[in-house]
Each structure stands twice: as structure tokens, then as C-alpha cells.
C-alpha positions as CSV (number, residue, x, y, z in Angstrom):
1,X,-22.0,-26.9,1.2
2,X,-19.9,-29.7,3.0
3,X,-17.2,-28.2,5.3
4,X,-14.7,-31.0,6.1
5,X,-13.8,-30.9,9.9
6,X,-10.8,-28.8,11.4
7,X,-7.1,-30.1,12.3
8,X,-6.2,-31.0,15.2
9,X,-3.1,-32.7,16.9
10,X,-2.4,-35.9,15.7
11,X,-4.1,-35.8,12.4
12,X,-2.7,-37.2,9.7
13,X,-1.8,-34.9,6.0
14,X,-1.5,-36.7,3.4
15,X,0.9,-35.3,0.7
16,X,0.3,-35.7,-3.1
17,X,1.3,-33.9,-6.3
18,X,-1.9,-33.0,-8.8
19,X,0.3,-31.2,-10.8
20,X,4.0,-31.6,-10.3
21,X,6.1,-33.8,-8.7
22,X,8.0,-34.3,-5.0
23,X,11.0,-35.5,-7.6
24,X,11.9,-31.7,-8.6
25,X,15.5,-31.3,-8.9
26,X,14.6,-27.9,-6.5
27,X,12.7,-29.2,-3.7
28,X,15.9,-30.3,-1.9
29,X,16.1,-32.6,1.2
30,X,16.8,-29.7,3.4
31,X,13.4,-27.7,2.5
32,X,11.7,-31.0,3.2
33,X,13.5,-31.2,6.0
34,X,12.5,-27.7,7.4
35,X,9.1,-28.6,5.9
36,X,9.1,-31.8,8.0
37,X,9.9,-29.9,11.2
38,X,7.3,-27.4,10.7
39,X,4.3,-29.9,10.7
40,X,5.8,-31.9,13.7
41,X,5.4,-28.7,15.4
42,X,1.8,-28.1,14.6
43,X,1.4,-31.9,16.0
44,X,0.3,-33.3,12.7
45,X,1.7,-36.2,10.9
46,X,2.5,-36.3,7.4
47,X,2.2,-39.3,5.2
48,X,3.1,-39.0,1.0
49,X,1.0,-40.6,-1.9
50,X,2.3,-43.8,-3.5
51,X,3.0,-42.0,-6.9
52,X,4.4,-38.9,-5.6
53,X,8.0,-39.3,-6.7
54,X,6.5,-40.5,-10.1
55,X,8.3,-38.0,-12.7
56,X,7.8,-37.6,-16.5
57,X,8.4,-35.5,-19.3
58,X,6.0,-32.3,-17.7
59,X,8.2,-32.7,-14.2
60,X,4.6,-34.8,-13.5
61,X,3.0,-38.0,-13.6
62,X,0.4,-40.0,-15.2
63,X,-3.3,-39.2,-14.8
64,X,-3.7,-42.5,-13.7
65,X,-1.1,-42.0,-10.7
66,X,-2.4,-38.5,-10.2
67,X,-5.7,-39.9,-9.6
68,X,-5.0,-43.0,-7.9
69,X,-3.1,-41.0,-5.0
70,X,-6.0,-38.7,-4.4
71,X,-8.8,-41.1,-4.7
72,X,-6.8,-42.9,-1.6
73,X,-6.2,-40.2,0.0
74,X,-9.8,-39.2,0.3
75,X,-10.6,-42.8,1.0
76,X,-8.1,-43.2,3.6
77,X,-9.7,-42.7,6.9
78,X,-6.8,-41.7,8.8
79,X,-6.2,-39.1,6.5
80,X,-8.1,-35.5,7.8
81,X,-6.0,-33.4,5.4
82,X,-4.5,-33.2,2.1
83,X,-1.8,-30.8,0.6
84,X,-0.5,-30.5,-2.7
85,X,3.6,-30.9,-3.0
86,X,3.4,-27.8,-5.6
87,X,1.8,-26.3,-9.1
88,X,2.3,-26.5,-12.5
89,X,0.3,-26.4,-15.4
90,X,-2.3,-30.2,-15.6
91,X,-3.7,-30.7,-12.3
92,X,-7.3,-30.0,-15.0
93,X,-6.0,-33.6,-16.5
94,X,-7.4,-35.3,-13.8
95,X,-10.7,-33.7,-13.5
96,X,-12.3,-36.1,-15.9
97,X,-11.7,-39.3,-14.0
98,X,-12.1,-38.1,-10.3
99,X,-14.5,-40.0,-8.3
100,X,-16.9,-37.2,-7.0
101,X,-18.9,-39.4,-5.0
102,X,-15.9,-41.0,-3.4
103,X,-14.7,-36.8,-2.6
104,X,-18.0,-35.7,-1.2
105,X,-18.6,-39.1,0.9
106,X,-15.4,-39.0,2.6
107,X,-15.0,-34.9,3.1
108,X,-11.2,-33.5,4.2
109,X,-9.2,-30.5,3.8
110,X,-7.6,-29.6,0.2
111,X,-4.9,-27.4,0.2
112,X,-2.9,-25.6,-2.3
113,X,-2.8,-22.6,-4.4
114,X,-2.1,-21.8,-8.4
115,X,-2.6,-24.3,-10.5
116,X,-4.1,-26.4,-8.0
117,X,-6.9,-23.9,-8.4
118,X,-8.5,-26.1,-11.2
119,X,-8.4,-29.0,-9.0
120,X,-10.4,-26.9,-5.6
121,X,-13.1,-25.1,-7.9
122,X,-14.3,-28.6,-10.0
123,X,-14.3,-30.5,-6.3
124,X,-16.5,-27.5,-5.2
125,X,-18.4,-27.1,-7.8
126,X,-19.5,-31.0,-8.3
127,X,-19.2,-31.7,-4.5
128,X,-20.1,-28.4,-2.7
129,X,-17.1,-29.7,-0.7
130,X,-15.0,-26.4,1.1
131,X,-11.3,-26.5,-0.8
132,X,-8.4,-23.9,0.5
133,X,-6.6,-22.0,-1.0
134,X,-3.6,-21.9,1.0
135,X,0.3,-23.1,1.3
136,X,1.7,-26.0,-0.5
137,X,3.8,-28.7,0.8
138,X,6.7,-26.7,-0.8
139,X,6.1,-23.6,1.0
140,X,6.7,-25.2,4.3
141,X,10.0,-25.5,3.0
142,X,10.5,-21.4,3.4
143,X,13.1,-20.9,6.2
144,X,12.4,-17.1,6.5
145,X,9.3,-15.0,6.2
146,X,6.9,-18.0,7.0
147,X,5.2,-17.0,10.3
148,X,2.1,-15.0,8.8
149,X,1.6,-17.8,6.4
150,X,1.7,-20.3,9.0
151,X,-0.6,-18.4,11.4
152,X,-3.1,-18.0,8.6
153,X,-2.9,-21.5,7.6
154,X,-3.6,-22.3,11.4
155,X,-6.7,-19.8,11.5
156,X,-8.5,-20.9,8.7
157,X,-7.8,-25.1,8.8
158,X,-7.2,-25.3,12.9
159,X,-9.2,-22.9,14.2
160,X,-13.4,-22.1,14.4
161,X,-13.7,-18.9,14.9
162,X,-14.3,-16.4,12.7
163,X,-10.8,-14.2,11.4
164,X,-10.0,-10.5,10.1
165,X,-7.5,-10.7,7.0
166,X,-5.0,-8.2,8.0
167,X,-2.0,-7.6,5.5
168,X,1.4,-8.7,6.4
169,X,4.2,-6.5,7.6
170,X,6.6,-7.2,4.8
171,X,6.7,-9.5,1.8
172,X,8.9,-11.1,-0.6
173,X,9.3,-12.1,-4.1
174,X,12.4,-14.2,-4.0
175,X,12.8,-17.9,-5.5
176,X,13.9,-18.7,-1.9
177,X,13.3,-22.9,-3.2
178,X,17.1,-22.7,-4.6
179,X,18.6,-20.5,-2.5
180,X,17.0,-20.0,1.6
181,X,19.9,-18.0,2.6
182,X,19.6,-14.3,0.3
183,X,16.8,-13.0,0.8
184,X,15.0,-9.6,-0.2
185,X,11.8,-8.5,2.0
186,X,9.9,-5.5,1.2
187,X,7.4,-3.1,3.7
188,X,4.3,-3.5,2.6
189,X,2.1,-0.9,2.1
190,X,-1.0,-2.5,2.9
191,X,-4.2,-3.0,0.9
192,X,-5.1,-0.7,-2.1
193,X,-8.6,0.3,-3.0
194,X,-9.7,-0.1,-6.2
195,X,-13.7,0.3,-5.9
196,X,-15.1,1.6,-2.2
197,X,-18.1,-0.5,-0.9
198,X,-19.4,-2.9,1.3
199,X,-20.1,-6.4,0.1
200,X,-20.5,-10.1,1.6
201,X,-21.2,-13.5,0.1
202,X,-19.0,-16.7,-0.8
203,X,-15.9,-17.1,-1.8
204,X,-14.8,-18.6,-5.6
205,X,-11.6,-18.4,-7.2
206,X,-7.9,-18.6,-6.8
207,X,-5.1,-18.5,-9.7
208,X,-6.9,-16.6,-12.5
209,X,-5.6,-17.9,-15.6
210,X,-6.4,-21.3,-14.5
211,X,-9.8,-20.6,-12.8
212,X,-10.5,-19.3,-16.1
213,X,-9.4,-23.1,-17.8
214,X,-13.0,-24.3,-16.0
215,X,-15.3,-21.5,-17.8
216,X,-18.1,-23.6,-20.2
217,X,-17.2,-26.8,-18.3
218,X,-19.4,-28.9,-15.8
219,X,-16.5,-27.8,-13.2
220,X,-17.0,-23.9,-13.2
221,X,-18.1,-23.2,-9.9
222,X,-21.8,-21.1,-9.6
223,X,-21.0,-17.6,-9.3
224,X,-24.5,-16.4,-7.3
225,X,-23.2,-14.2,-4.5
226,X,-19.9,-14.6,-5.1
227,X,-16.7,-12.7,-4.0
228,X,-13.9,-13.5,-6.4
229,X,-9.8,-13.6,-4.9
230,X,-7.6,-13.8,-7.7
231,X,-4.5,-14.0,-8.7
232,X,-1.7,-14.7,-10.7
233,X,2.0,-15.0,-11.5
234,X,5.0,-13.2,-13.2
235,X,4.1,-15.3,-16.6
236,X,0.5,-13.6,-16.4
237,X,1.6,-9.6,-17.8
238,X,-0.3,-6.8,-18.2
239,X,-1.9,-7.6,-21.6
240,X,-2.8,-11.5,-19.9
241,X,-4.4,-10.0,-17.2
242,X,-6.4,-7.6,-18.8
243,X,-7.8,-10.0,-21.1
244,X,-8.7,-13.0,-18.8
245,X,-10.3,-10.9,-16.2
246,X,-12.4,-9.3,-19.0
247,X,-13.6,-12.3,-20.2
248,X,-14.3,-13.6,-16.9
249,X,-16.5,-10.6,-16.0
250,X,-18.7,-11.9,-19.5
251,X,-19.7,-14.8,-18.0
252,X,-23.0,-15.2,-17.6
253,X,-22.9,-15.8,-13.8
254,X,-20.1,-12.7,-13.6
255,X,-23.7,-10.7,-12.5
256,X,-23.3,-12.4,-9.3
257,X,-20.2,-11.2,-8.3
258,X,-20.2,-8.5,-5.4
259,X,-17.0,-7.9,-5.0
260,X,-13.2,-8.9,-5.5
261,X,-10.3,-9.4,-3.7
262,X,-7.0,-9.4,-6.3
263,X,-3.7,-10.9,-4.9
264,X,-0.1,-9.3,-5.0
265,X,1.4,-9.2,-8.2
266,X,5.0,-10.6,-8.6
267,X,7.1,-7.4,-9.8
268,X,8.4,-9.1,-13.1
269,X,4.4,-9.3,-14.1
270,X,4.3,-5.6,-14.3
271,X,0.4,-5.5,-13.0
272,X,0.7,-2.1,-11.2
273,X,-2.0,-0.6,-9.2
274,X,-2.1,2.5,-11.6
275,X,-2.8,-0.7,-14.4
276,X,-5.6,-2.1,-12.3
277,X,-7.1,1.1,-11.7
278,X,-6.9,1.2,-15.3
279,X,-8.5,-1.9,-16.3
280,X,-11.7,-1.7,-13.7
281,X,-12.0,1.8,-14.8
282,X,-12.9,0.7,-18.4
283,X,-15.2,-2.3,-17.9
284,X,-18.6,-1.3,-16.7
285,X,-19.0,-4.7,-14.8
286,X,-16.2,-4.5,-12.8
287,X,-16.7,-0.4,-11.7
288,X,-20.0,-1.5,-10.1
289,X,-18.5,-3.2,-7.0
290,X,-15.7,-2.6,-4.8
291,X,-12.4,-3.9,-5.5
292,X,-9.4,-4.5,-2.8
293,X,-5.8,-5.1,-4.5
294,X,-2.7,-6.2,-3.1
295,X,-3.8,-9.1,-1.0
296,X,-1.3,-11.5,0.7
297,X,-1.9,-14.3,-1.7
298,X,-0.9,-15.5,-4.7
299,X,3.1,-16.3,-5.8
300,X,4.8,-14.2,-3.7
301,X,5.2,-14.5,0.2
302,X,4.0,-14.1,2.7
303,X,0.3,-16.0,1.9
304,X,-3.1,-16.1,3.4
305,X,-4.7,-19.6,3.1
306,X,-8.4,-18.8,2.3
307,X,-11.6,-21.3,2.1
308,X,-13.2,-21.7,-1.6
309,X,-17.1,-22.2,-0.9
310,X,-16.4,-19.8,2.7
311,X,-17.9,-16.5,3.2
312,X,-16.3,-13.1,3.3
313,X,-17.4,-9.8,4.5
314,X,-16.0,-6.5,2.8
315,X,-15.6,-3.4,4.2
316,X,-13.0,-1.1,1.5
317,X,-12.7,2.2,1.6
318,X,-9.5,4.5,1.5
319,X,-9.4,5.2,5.2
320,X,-9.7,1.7,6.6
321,X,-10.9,-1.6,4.5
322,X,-11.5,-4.7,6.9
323,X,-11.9,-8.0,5.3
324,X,-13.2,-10.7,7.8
325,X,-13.3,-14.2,6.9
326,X,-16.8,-15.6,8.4
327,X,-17.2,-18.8,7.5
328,X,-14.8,-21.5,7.1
């Protein structure tokens, strides 16, 4: 495992769009703006990819700009970070054609969440490079709500020390992109045990439906002593769910999976805790180890950002569950 070296004042992000594009009608000059401000705080400089304004028929670009932009950012050596502007649905178009060499000789920080999640797991799995899971470009954009995300993001990328996951205060599940202003946040009730135990070991996974995209394929990351976080969206219901995390837990690796970690459902999804309860209670290979819901990850917000090759200890019970982030 390769973990790339941690931000520091001055450094320079580099800003690039996998999936799709800076050129959204959406992402308006006032979120970049706000965006803008937010990293000049953090005294980092941000730079964008060539191609990153490129737009086509998928609100994307071509493979062939997708991959130019990252292969320079990784070869750029002013570069110490890169961030993804958003998600999508074809950051997995790319995989084919990434220099892997280029990625592991030239180690930096990879950030983003969802669909990006295809993108973090193949560099992972064919680098042993440490991804995050962890804000986009976009999100940096949120005018309200955004101080757990940011002090997360600062703890896991900025920081050495070892971190405790605690949940946030309150969270929200508006599209706050088109409209900052009206905003609905909710007290959160904290983290909800699904499975009690203790469990440690390294962390794989991100955006279910598209970590599941990589199963069968030389970019599916080794389970061995895994913990799995996942998550996934309002388009990902009940039925969706149910079915990918089944078929992820017959993988043949899935026996090395110790425990899991499932990020907040959006509302519309209609994933409720009663419905996971349900699902882990009817697969043998998921009642074995202990299971946390209602992270602070995923599509609403607040968000955790989270390291994709780290290690994770896992204390959940229904008194008190701890989950510590030890190596990052």
C-alpha cells in the first residue's frame, strides 16, 4: 500500500471531471465562487484540467480528454492533490486506458465520492495507491451545513493522526446546487446498529451500485480483511439495494469481509433501517459480522471523507459504537 503524502499550505489541487463536466448548467459561478473561497482558506491553490469544460451528449467528455487530464495531473509535479468536479454514471470508461504505472510512480491524493468510486477502487486495486472517498469540487460549493464535511476532509487529507468518526449533529438532503438559500436540516439520530461486534481491517468500497460495476474485472479490489462503507443514492430503492448487496456478499472474496459501515440513505430511496434490518437478517453472510448504518456519507450532507486502502477499527454495539479511522 502507497499512501500519497498529506496537504499542506501552498499545495496545489488540481481539479478534473472523470465523470461529468465543470460545464453543468447547475454548478453556477457563485458555488464556484464560494468553492473558490473555501480552498484559499485552507491555503491551497487550485488549478483545473485542460478538458474540464469539455461537454457532450452525457453532460461529459471524451475518454480521451478524461484521461489526458488525469494522466497530467498525476504527472504534474506541482500537483499534491486531485478532486473530482462531480459524479455521474462513466468515470469506468476510462479505466481501460489509465496509465497505472504513471499513477503509482507519481502517488497524490484522489478525491471524490459516487461514481468516482469506480475510478478510487481500480487505482487501488492495480496500484495499491490510498484513494478518498470524500467531497467533490461541487460540494465546496455548499454555503450552509459544510463545516463537519470540511473538518473531516481536513482530518483525513491534512492531518496524521489517527481520528474517531463521530456522526454529525444534523444533516440535509436538499439539492442545495440550484438553490443555497432554502434549506431543510434534520437532527440526526446518530448511528444505528445493525450487527453488534468488534471488527478492524482495511477499508474498500464507496457508492455501491458502482463498486459493484468492478466485480469479475482486473479492477475489483481484494477483499482479504476488508471493512466495506457503502452507499448509495435516491435512484438505488429498496429492491436495488437488496439485490446488489446480495450479490456482492457472493463474491468469492465477500469471506473476507469483517464488517460494514452503510451510509445515509437519501429519503426518496426509501432504504429504512427497519428494511436493512431486514435484508441482513435474511442473508447468512451478512448476519455473521457487525453492521453500523446511517453513516455521514454518501449523497446527502453533511459527509465524512474516508481513505480506500486505510484501516478502520469497529466497536458497535447499541449503547455506544466508536468507529476510529487508524490509518490514513
Amino acid at each position: 500500500m502507497v499512501i500519497p503524502d498529506k496537504l499542506r499550505v501552498g499545495d496545489e489541487i488540481r481539479v478534473v471531471a472523470p465523470a461529468r463536466s465543470l460545464a453543468l448548467p447547475w454548478i453556477s459561478k457563485e458555488l464556484q465562487n464560494i468553492a473558490k473561497s473555501r480552498f484559499q482558506e485552507l491555503g491551497l491553490k487550485l488549478t483545473f484540467s485542460k478538458n474540464v469544460m469539455e461537454i457532450n451528449e452525457f453532460n461529459s467528455s471524451s475518454v480521451q480528454s478524461r484521461v489526458e487530464d488525469l494522466h497530467e495531473a498525476f504527472r504534474d509535479k506541482n500537483v499534491r492533490a486531485i478532486i473530482s468536479v462531480i459524479g455521474g454514471y462513466n468515470s469506468i470508461e476510462i479505466l481501460p486506458f489509465l496509465d497505472y504505472d504513471l499513477i503509482k510512480n507519481n502517488p497524490k491524493i484522489l478525491s471524490g465520492y459516487s461514481d468516482i468510486t469506480a475510478l478510487q477502487n481500480a487505482i487501488y486495486a492495480k496500484t495499491g495507491l490510498m484513494t478518498y472517498s470524500g467531497p467533490h469540487y461541487f460540494d465546496f460549493g455548499d454555503l450552509k451545513g459544510f463545516d463537519y464535511t470540511l473538518d473531516y476532509f481536513k482530518k483525513c487529507l491534512m492531518q496524521e493522526d489517527a481520528y474517531e468518526i463521530k456522526p454529525s449533529e444534523k444533516w440535509s438532503n436538499d439539492k442545495w446546487g440550484k438553490d443555497q438559500d432554502n434549506r431543510k436540516f434534520y437532527d440526526n439520530e446518530g448511528y444505528a446498529v445493525i450487527n453488534e461486534g468488534t471488527c478492524s481491517g482495511k477499508i474498500i468500497g464507496g457508492n455501491l451500485c458502482t463498486l459493484r460495476l468492478l466485480q469479475g474485472t482486473e479492477f475489483w479490489p481484494d477483499l482479504t480483511n476488508s471493512i466495506l462503507f457503502i452507499e448509495d443514492d435516491s435512484e438505488s430503492h429498496l429492491d436495488m439495494f437488496n439485490r446488489d448487496l446480495y450479490s456482492l456478499s457472493l463474491n468469492t472474496q465477500f469471506k473476507g469481509v469483517k464488517g460494514i459501515i452503510i451510509g445515509r440513505f437519501q429519503p426518496d430511496s426509501e432504504v429504512s433501517l427497519d428494511s436493512i434490518k431486514t435484508i441482513v437478517g435474511g442473508n447468512k453472510a451478512l448476519s455473521r459480522i457487525p453492521i453500523v448504518a446511517n453513516a455521514d456519507f454518501g449523497h446527502t450532507s453533511p459527509k465524512i471523507t474516508f481513505p480506500i486502502g486505510g484501516e478502520v477499527r469497529i466497536i458497535a454495539n447499541v449503547d455506544s459504537t466508536k468507529i476510529e479511522i487508524l490509518k490514513h
